[in-house]
N, C-alpha and C positions, 0 to 999 in steps of 0.2 A: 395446538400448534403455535410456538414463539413469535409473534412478528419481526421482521428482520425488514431494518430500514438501509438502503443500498445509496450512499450518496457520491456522485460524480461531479467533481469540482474539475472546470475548465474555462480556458480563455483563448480568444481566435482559432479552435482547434477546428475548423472543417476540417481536414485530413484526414482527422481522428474518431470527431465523434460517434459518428454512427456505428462503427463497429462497439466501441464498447455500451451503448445505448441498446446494442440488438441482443448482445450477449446478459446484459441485464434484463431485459423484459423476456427472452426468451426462457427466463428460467422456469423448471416447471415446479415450483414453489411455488403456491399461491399467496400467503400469506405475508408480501411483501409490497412495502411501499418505497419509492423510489424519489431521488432528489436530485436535479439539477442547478447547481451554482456557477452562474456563468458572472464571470468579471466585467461584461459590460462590452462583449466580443464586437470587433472592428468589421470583423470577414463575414461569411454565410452560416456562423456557428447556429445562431438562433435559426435561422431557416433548416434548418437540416434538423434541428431537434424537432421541430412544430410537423416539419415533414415524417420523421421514425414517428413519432406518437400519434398519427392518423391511424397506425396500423395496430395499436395496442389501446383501443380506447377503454376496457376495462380495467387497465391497471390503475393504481393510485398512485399519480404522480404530482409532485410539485416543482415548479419551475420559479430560479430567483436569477434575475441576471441589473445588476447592478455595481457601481465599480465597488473597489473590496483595498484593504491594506495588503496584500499576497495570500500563497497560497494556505499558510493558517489560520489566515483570518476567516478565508472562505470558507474550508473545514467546520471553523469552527460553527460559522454562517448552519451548515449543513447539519452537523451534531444537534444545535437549538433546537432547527422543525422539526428532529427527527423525531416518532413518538411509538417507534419499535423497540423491541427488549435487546434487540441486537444491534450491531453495527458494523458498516463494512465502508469503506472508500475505496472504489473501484473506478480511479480515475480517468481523463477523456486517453486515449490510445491504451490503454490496459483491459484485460476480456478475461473474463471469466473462462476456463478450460471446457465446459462442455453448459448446457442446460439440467444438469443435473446436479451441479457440484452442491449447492442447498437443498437440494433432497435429501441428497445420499448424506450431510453432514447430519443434519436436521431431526433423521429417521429414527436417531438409535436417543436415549434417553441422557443427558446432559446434568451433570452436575451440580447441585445449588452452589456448591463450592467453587465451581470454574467460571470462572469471568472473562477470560481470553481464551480463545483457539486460533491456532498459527499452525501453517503449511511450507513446505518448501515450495519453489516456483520456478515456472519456464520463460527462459527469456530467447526468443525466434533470432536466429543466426541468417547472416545473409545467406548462406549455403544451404538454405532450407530444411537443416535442422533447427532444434530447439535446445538448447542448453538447461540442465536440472539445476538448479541451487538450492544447496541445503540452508536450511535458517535454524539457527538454534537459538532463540528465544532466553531460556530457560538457565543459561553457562554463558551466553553472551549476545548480549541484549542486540548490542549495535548490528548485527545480524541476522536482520530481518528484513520484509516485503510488506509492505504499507499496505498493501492491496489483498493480501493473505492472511489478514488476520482479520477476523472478527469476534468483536468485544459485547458484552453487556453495557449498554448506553448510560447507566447508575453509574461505572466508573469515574463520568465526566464529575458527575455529583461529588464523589470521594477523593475524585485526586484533580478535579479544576481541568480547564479546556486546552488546546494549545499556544505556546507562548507565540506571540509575533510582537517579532522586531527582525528590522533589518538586519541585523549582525549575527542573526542564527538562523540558522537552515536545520534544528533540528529538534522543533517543536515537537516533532513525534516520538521520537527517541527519548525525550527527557517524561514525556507523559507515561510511557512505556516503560520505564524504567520504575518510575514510583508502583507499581503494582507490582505489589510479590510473586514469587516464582511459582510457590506452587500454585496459583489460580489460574497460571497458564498452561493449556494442553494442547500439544502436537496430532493433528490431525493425520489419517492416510492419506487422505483426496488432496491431492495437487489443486486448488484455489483455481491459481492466475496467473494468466502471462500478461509480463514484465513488460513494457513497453522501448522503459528506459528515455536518456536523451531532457527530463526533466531537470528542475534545478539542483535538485541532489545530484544529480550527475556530470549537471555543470562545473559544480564545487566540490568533486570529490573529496581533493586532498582537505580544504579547507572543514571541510565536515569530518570528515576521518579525525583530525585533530578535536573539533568541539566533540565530537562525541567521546573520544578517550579522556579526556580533560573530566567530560559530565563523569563518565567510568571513575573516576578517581574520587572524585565528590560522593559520588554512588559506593563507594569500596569497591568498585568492581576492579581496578586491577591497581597496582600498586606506582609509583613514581618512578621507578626505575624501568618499568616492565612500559609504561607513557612514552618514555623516551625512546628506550627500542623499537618500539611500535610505529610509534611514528617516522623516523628517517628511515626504516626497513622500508615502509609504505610510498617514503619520498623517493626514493631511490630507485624502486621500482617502477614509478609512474614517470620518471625525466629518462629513465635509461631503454626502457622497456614497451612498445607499442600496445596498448591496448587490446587489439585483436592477438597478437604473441603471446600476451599474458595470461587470455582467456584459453587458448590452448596448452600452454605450459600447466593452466589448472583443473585440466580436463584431463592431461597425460598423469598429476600427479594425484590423479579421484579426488580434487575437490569439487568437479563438477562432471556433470554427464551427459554426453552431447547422444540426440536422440532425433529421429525420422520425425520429422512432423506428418 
C-alpha cells in the first residue's frame, strides 16, 4: 500500500480549518501521513488544529506554523517533509468528498508510468447545491483543481518545486504544465470540494492572463488564439456577474449543478 502524504497549507483560517482537517483524518486509508503548514496564524487557527488532533492520536501528523514568503512557498515547505510516494494539497476550507475517496483511488493497481491523477470537482452553491466542474488536464492544463490532483512526490525531484515571487499566482500551473500529458490520468471519483475565495480567485483575471502567456511558452495555444482568449475573458468578467456566469455555464453543460 503507497504512502500518500496529505498537506494542508493555511493562515488565520479558524473558519476553515477543522472541516478540512476532519475530512483528512477521516479517511479510511491508512497509510497516510498528514501536514500542517501554518503561516504563523494571528486568530485560533492553531488552537483548533491541537484541538481536531486530540481525536486522531494515531495518525502521523506533522505540524509547522511559522511565517512563510506566501502561499508557495508554504507548499513548497509541505512537499520537503513530505516522505509519501504520493501527494495531494488539500487546503484549509477544501474537503475531501467522502472518507473513502483514497480507498476507492488507491484500490485498483496504478501505473509505473502514471505520475499525476486528476478529478473533476464540486464547488457548494449558496443554494445548497453543488456545482460539477470538469478539469481536463491532459488538452488544457490551466483547467484544473489543485486540491484534485495527486502526484507522485519524485516529480518535485524532476521538474524542481513551486515558483514564488510576488508577481505570480501560478506556481502550480507552471509545475503542472512541465510534466507530460500522458503520465497524467483522469480519475472517476470526484476528489474535492472547492472551497474557492483563495488568491487565485482573487486575481482571476490577472491569472487567466499569466497562465495563457505560460500556454504560449508551453505551445499550448498559439498568439492569436492569447489574444482572443484573453479580452473574451475580460469582457465577460466587467460585463457579466459572477453568479450569472456560473448559471449561463451550467445552462450551456459546462457545469452541473447538483443536490448536495
Amino acid at each position: 500500500m503507497d504512502k500518500i502524504s496529505i498537506v494542508t497549507v493555511c493562515y488565520n483560517a479558524e473558519t476553515t480549518i477543522r472541516a478540512t482537517m476532519v475530512s483528512v483524518l477521516e479517511q479510511s486509508y491508512n497509510n497516510l501521513e498528514y501536514i500542517v503548514i501554518d503561516g504563523l496564524s494571528k486568530d485560533n487557527t492553531m488552537s483548533i488544529v491541537s484541538e481536531v488532533l486530540k481525536d486522531y492520536p494515531e495518525r502521523d501528523v506533522k505540524i509547522v506554523s511559522e511565517k512563510d514568503k506566501g502561499i508557495y512557498d508554504a507548499m513548497n515547505k509541505g512537499a520537503k517533509l513530505a516522505t509519501g510516494e504520493w501527494l495531494n494539497f488539500m487546503n484549509s476550507g477544501d474537503t475531501f468528498t467522502s472518507p473513502e475517496v483514497l480507498t476507492s483511488i488507491f484500490s485498483k493497481p496504478i501505473s509505473e508510468d502514471t505520475t499525476l491523477l486528476y478529478s473533476d470537482h464540486y464547488i457548494p452553491q449558496p443554494s445548497g447545491k453543488k456545482m460539477l466542474v470538469p478539469n481536463d488536464m491532459r488538452h488544457s492544463p490551466y483547467r484544473f483543481c489543485h486540491q484534485c490532483i495527486i502526484y507522485r512526490r519524485k516529480l518535485h525531484d524532476e521538474h524542481g518545486y513551486y515558483v514564488v515571487t510576488n508577481k505570480l499566482i501560478i506556481g502550480d500551473s507552471l509545475f503542472f504544465y512541465s510534466i507530460p500529458d500522458e503520465e497524467k490520468v483522469k480519475v472517476d471519483v470526484i476528489i474535492a470540494n472547492y472551497q474557492g475565495g483563495g488568491a487565485s480567485d482573487q486575481a482571476e483575471l490577472d491569472i487567466y492572463l499569466q497562465n495563457i502567456c505560460a500556454e504560449l511558452v508551453y505551445r499550448k495555444r498559439s498568439f492569436a488564439n492569447i489574444i482572443w482568449s484573453y479580452y473574451s475573458m475580460y469582457l465577460r468578467h466587467k460585463m457579466i456577474p459572477q453568479g450569472l456566469r456560473q448559471k449561463i455555464r451550467a445552462l450551456l453543460g459546462r457545469v452541473e449543478l447538483k443536490e448536495i
